[in-house]
N, CA, C and O of each residue as an XYZ file, in Angstrom:
472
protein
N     -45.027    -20.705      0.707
C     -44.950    -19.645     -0.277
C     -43.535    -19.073     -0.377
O     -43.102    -18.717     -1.473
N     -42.755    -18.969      0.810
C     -41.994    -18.661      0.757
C     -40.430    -19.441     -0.406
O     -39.616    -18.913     -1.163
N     -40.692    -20.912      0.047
C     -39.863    -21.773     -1.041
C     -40.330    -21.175     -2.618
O     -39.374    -20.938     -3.357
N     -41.512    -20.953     -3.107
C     -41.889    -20.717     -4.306
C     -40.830    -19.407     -4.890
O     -40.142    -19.251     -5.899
N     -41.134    -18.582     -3.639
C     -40.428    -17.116     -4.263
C     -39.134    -17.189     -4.352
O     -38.524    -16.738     -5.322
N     -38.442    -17.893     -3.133
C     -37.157    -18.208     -3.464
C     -36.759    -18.947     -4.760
O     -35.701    -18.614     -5.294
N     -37.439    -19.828     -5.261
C     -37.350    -20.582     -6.746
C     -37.510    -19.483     -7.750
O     -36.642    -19.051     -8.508
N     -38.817    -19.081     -7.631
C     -38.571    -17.982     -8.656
C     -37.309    -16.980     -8.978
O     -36.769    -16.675    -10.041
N     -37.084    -16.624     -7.717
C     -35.711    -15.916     -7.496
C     -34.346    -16.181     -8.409
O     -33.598    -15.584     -9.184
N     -34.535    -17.506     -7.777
C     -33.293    -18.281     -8.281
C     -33.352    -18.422    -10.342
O     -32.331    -18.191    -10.989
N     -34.573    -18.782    -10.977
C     -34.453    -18.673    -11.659
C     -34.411    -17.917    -12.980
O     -34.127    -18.190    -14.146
N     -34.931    -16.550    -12.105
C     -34.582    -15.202    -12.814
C     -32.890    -14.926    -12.751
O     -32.269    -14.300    -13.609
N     -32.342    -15.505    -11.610
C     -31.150    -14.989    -11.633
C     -30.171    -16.295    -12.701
O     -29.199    -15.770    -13.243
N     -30.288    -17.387    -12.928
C     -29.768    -18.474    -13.815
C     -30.214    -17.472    -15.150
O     -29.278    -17.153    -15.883
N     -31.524    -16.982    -15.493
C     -31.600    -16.735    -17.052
C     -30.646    -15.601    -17.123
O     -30.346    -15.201    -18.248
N     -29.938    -14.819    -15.711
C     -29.673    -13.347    -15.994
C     -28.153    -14.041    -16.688
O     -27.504    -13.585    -17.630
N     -27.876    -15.264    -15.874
C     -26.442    -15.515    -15.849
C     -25.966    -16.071    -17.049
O     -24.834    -15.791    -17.444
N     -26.810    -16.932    -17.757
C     -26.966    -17.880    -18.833
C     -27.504    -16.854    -19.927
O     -28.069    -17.261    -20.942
N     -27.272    -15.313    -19.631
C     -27.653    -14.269    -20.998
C     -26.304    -13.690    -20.595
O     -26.033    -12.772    -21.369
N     -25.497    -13.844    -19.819
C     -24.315    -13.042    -19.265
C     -23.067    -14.009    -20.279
O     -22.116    -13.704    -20.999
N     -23.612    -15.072    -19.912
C     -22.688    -16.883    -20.354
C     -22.550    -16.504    -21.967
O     -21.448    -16.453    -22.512
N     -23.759    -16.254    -22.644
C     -23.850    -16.124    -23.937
C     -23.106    -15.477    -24.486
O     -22.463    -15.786    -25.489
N     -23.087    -14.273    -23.776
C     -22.463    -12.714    -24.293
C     -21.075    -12.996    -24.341
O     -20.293    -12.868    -25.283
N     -20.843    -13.488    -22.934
C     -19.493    -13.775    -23.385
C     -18.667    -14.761    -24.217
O     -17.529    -14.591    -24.653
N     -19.752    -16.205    -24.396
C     -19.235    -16.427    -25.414
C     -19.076    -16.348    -27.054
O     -18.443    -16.953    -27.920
N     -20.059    -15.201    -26.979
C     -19.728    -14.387    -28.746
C     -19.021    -13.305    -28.559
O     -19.227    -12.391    -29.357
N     -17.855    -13.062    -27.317
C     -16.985    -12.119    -27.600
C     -15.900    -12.589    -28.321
O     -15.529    -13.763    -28.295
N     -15.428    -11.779    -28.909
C     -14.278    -11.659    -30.330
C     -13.130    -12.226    -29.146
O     -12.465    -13.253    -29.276
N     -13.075    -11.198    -27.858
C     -11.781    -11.615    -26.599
C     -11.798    -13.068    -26.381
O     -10.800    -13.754    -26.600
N     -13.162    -13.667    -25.858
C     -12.895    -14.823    -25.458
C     -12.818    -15.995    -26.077
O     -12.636    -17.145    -25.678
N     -13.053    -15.320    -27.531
C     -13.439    -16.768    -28.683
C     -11.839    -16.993    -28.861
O     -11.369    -18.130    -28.829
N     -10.787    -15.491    -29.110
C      -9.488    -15.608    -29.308
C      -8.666    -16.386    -28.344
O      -7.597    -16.892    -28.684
N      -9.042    -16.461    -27.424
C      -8.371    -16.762    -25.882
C      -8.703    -18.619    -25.651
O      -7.923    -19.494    -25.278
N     -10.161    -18.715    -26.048
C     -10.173    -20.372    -26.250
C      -9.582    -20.500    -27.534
O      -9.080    -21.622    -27.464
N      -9.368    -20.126    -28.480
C      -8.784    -21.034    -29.715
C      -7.369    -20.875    -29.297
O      -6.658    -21.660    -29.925
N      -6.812    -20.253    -28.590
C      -5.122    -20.266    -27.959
C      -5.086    -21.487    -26.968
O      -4.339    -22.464    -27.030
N      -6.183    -21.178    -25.927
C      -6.006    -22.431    -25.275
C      -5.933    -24.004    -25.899
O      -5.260    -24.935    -25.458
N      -6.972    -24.001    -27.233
C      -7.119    -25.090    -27.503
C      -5.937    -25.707    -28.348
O      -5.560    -26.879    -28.370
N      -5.261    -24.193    -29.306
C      -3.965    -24.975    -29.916
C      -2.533    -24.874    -28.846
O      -1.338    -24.939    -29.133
N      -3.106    -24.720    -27.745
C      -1.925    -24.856    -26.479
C      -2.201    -26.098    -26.435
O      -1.402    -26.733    -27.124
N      -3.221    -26.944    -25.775
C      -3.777    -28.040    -25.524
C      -3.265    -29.045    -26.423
O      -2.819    -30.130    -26.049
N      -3.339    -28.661    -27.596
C      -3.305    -29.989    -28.967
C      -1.588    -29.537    -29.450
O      -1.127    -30.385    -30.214
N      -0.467    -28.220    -29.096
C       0.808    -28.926    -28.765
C       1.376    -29.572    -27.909
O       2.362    -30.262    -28.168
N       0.817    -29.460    -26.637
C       0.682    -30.204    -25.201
C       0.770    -31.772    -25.498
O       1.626    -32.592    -25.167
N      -0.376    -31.904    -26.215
C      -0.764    -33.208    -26.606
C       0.002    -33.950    -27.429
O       0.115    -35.162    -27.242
N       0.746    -33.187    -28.644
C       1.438    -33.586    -29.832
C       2.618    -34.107    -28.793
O       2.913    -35.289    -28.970
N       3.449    -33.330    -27.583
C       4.521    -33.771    -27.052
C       4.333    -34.787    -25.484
O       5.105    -34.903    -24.532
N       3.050    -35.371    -25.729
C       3.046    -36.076    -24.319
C       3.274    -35.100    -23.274
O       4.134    -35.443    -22.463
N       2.712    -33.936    -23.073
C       2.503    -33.031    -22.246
C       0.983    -32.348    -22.089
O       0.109    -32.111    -22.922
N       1.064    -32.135    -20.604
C      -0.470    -31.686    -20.179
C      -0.247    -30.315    -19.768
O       0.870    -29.800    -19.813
N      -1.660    -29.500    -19.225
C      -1.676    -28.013    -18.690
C      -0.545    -27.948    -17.405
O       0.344    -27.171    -17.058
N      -1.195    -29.406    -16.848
C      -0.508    -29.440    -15.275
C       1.246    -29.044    -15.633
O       1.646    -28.026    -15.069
N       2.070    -29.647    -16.349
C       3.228    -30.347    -16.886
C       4.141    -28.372    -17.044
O       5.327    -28.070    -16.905
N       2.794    -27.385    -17.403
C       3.617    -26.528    -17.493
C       4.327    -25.620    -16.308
O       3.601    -25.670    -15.315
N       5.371    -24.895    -16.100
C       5.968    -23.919    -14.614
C       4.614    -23.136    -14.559
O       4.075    -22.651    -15.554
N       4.187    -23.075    -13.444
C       3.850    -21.991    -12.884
C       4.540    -21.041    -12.649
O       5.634    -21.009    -12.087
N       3.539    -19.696    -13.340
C       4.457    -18.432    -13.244
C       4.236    -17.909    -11.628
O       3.365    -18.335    -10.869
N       5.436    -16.695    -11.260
C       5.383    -17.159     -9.705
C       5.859    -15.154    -10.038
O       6.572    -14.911    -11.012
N       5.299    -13.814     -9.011
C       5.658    -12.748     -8.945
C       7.189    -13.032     -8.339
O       7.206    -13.862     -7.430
N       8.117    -12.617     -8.611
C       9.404    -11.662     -8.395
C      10.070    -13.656     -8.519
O      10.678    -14.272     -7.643
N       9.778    -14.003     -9.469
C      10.696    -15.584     -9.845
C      11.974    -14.913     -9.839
O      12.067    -13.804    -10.365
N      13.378    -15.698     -9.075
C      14.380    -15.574     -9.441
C      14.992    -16.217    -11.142
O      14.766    -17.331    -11.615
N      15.661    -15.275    -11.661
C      16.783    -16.239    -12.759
C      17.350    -16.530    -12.311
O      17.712    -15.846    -11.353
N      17.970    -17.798    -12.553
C      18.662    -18.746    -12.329
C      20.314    -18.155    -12.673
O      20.613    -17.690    -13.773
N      21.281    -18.272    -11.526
C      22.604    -16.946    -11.628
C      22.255    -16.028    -11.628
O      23.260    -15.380    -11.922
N      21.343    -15.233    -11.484
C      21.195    -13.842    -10.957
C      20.623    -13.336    -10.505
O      19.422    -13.303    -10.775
N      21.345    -12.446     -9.271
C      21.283    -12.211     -7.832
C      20.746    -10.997     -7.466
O      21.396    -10.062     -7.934
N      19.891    -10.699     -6.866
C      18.948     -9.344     -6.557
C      19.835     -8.316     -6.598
O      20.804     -8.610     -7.298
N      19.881     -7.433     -6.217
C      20.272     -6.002     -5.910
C      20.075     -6.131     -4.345
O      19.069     -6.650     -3.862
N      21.201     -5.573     -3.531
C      20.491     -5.422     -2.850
C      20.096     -4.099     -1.718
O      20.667     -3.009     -1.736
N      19.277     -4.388     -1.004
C      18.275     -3.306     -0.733
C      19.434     -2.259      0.072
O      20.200     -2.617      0.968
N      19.324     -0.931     -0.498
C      19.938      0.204      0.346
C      18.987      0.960      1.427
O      17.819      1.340      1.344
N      19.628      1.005      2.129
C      19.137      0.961      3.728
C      19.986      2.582      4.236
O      21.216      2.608      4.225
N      19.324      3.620      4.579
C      20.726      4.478      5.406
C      20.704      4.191      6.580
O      19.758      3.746      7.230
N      21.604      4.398      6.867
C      22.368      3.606      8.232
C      21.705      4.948      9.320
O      21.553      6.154      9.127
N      21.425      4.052     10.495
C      20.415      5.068     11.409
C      21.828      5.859     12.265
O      22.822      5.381     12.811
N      21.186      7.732     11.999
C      21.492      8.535     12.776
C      21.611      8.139     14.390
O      20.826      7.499     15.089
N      23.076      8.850     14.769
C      23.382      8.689     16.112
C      22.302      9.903     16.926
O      21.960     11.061     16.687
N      22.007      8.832     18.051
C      21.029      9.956     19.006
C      21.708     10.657     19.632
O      22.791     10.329     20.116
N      21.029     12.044     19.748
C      21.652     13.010     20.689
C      21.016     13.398     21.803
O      19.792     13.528     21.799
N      21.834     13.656     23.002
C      20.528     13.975     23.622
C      21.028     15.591     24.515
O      22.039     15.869     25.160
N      20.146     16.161     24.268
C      20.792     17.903     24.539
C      19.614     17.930     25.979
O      18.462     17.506     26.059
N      20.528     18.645     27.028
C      19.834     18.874     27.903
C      20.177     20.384     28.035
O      21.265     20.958     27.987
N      18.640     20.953     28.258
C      18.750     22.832     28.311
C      19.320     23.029     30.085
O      18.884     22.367     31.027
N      20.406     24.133     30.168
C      20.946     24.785     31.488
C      19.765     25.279     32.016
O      19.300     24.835     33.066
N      19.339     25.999     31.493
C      18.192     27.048     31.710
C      17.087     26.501     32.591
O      16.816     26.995     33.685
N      16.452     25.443     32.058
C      15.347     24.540     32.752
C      15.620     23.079     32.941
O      14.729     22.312     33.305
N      16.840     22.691     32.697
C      17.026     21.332     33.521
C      16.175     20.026     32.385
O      15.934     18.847     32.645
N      15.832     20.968     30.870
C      14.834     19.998     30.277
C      15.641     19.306     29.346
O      16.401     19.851     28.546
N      15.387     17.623     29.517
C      16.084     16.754     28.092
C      15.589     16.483     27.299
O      14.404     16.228     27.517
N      15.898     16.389     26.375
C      15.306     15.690     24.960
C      16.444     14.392     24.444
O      17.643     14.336     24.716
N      15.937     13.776     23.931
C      16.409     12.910     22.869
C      15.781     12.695     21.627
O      14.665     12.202     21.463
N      16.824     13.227     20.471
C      16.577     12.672     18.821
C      17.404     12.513     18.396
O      18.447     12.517     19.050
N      17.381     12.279     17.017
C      18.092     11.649     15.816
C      18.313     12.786     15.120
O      19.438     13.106     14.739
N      17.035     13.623     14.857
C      17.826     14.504     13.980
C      17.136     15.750     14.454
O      16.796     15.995     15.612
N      16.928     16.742     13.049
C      16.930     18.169     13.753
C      15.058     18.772     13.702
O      14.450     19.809     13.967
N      14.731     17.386     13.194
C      13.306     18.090     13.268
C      12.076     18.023     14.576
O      10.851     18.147     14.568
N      13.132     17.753     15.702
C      12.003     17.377     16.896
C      11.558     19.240     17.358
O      12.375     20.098     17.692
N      10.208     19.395     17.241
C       9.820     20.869     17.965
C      10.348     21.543     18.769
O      10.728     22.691     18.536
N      10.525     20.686     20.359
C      11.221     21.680     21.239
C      12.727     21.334     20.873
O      13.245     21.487     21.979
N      13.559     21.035     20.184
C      15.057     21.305     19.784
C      14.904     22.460     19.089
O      15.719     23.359     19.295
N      13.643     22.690     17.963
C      13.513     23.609     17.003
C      12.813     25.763     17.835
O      12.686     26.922     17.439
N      12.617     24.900     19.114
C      12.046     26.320     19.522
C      13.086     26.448     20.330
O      13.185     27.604     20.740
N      14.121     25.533     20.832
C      15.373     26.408     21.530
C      16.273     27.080     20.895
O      16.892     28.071     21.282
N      16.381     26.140     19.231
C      16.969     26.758     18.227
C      16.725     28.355     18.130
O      17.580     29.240     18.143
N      15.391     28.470     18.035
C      15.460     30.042     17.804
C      15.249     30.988     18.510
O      15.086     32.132     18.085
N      15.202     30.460     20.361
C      15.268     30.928     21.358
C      16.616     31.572     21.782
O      16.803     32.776     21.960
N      17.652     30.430     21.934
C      19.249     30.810     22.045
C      19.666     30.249     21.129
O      20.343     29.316     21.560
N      19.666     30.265     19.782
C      20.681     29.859     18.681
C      21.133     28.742     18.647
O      21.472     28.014     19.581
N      21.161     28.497     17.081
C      21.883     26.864     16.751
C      23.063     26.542     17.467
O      23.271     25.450     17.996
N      23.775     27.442     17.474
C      25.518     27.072     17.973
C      25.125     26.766     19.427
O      25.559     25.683     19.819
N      24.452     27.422     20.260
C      24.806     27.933     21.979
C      23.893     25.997     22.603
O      24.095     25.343     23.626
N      22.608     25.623     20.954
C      21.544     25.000     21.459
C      23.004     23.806     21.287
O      23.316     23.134     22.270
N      23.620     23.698     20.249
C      24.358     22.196     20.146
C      25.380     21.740     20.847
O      25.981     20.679     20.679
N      25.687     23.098     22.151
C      27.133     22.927     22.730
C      26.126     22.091     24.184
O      26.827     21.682     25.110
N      24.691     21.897     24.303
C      23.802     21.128     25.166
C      24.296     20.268     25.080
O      24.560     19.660     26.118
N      24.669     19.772     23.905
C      24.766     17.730     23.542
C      25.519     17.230     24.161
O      26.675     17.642     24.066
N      25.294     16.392     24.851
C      26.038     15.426     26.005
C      26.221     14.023     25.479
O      26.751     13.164     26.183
């Protein structure tokens, strides 16, 4: 019984597909799209040329003599590394947004925190 239902299955889902098949081929889109293909096909043909015969289009194709741009990069910040008198504590960063640089900042001041940097 089980093979039966699976058949049935199957062929509710062929009529769903073969009413899907139809639809699309009385769309206005796809009727336009085969009659392009077909007078692609029959100049293909007129010049001893096939589908295969044409370039494949390819994302980011180079032209031929001309040369990318190329990529700007900023050049990586020198590390600093500030060690506090006070508590013997180091840090190392790049720049000014690490937390504890930012709470000594407003503990003892920008100037007193950058004369740390070793």
């Amino acid at each position: 019984m089980d093979k039966v239902a699976q058949l049935l299955k199957k062929q509710e889902e062929f009529e769903k597909v073969k009413q899907e098949l139809d639809q699309m081929k009385k769309s206005k889109v796809v009727q336009k799209e085969l009659a392009f293909l077909q007078d692609l096909e029959s100049l293909l043909k007129k010049h001893g040329k096939t589908m295969n015969d044409l370039p494949k289009p390819s994302k980011g194709r180079a032209v031929k003599g001309v040369k990318a741009a190329p990529v700007q990069t900023r050049k990586k910040r020198k590390l600093k590394t500030y060690i506090n008198p006070h508590n013997g504590e180091k840090i190392q960063t790049r720049g000014g947004n690490h937390n504890v640089l930012k709470a000594w900042k407003a503990e003892y001041g920008s100037d007193e925190v950058e004369s740390w940097v070793r």
